[in-house]
C-alpha positions in Angstrom: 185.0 129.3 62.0 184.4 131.8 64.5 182.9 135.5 63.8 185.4 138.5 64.0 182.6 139.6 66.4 182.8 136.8 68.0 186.3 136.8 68.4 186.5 140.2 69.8 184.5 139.1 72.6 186.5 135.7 73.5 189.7 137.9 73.2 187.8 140.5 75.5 186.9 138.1 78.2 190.2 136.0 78.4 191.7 139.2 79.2 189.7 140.3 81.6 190.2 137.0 83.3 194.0 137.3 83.1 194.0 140.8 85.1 191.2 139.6 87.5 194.0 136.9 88.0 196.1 139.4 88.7 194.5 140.7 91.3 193.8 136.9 92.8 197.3 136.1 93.0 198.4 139.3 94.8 195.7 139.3 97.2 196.9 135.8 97.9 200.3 137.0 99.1 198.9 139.3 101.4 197.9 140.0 105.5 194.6 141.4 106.1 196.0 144.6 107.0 198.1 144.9 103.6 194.8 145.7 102.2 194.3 149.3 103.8 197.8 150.2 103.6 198.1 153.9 101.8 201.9 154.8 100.4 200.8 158.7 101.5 197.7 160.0 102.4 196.6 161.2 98.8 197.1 157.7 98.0 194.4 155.0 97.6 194.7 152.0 99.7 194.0 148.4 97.4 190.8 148.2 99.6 190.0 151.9 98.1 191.0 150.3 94.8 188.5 147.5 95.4 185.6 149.3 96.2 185.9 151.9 93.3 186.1 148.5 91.1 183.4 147.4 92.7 181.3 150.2 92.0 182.4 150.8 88.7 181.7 147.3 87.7 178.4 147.0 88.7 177.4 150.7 87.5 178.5 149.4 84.0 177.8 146.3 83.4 174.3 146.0 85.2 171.8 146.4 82.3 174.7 147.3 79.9 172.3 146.8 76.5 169.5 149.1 78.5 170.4 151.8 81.4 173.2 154.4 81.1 176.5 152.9 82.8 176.3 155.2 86.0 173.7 154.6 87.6 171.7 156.8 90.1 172.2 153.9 92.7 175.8 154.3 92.3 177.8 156.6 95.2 181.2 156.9 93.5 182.8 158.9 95.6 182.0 157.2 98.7 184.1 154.2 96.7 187.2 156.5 97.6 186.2 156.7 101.3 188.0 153.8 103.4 185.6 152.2 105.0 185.6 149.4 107.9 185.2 146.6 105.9 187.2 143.2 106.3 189.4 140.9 103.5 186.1 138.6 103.4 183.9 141.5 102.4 186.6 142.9 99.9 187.4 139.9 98.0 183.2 139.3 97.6 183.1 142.6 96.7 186.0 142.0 93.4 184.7 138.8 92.9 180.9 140.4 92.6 182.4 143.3 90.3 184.0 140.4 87.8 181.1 138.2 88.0 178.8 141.1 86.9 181.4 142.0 84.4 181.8 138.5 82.5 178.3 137.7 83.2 177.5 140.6 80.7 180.1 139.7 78.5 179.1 136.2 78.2 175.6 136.8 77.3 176.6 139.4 74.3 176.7 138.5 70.9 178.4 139.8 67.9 175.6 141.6 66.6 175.2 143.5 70.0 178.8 145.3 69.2 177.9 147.8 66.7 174.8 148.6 69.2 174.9 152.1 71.1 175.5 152.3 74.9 175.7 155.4 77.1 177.9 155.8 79.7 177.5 159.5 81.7 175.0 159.8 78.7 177.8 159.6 76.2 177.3 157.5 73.5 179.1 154.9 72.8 179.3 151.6 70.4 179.4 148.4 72.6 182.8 147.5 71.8 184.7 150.5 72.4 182.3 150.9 75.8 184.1 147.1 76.7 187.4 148.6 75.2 187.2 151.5 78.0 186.5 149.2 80.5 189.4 146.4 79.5 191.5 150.3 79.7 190.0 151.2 82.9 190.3 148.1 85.2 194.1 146.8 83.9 195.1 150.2 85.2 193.7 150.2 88.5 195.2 146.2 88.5 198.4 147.7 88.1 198.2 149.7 90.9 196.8 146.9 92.9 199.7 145.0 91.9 202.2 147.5 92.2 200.9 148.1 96.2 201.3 144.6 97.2 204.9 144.1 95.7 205.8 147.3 97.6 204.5 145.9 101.0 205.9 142.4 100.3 209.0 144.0 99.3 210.9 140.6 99.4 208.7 138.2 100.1 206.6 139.2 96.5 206.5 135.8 94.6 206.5 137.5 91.2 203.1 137.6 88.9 205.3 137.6 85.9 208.9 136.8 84.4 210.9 137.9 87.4 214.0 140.4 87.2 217.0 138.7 85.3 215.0 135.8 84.4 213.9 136.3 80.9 216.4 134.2 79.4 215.6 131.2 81.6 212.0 131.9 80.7 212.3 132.1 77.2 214.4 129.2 76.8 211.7 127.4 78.5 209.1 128.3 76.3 210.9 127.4 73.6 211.8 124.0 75.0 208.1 123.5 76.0 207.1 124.1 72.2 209.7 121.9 71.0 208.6 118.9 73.1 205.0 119.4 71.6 206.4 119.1 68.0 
C-alpha cells in the first residue's frame, strides 16, 4: 500500500504529464509560424510562452533539494523577448523544461515533502513549492491552448469533450465501464 507521500507525488507527476500533453497535442495542429503569432502586441506569442516555461522550469527544478529556484544564471525577462528561434528549437526547449521537471520529481521521495525549499528566497515546504508550479505551468498551458484554437479557428481538432458533445461522451464512458464489468 502506497504512502500518502507517495501518493502525492504520483498524483503530482501524472498531472504534469497530462498538461505537458496538452501542449504536445496543440503544437501538433500547428504551422511553424502559428508559434510567434501575438493576438495584440501586449500579448505573448506561444513561442514567448515557451521560453518563459523554459526558463522557469529549469530555474526551479535544477537542484530543487539545494539552490534557491531562481537562479543567478537565469535571464527572465529576456524569456518575454521574441527571439529568432525555430519550431525545432522550441519544442527542445518544452521538452527540456519537462524533462527537468519530472526528472526532479521522480527522484523525490516522501520524506523530502515536508523539507524546506526557497524560491526568490522564500521559504517554502516541498510540496506546496510543486503545488505552485503544478498552478503555474497549467496556466500558462491554457494560454498555450487557448492561442492555437484561436489560429486554427476551424480546423482545431479539440483537446477535450468538444462543444455539444458531452452527452455522446458520457454515454461512452459509461458504456466503456459497463463492457469492463
Amino acid at each position: 500500500m502506497q504512502t500518502f507521500g507517495e501518493g502525492f507525488l504520483k498524483d503530482c507527476i501524472k498531472r504534469f504529464r497530462y498538461y505537458k500533453e496538452l501542449g504536445d497535442k496543440t503544437f501538433e495542429q500547428l504551422k511553424e509560424e502559428d508559434f510567434f503569432y501575438q493576438p495584440n502586441l501586449s500579448s505573448n506569442s506561444i513561442a514567448i510562452i515557451i521560453q518563459h516555461m523554459y526558463g522557469n522550469m529549469l530555474s526551479r527544478w535544477t537542484n530543487f533539494l539545494t539552490e534557491d529556484g531562481e537562479k543567478d544564471w537565469r535571464k527572465r525577462d529576456a524569456e518575454f523577448e521574441a527571439m529568432s528561434i525555430s519550431r525545432e528549437d522550441l519544442l527542445s526547449f518544452w521538452n527540456e523544461g519537462w524533462k527537468c521537471l519530472l526528472t526532479t520529481l521522480e527522484s523525490l521521495q516522501p520524506d523530502d515533502l515536508m523539507k524546506t525549499v526557497t524560491i526568490r528566497t522564500e521559504p517554502l515546504l516541498v510540496y506546496d513549492a510543486i503545488l505552485r508550479q503544478l498552478a503555474h505551468y497549467p496556466y500558462h498551458v491554457g494560454q498555450i491552448v487557448y492561442i492555437g484554437r484561436m489560429i486554427r479557428d476551424n480546423e482545431w481538432s479539440s483537446l477535450s469533450i468538444p462543444k455539444g458533445e458531452s452527452k455522446i461522451y458520457l454515454d461512452s464512458v459509461k458504456k466503456a465501464q459497463q463492457n469492463k464489468q
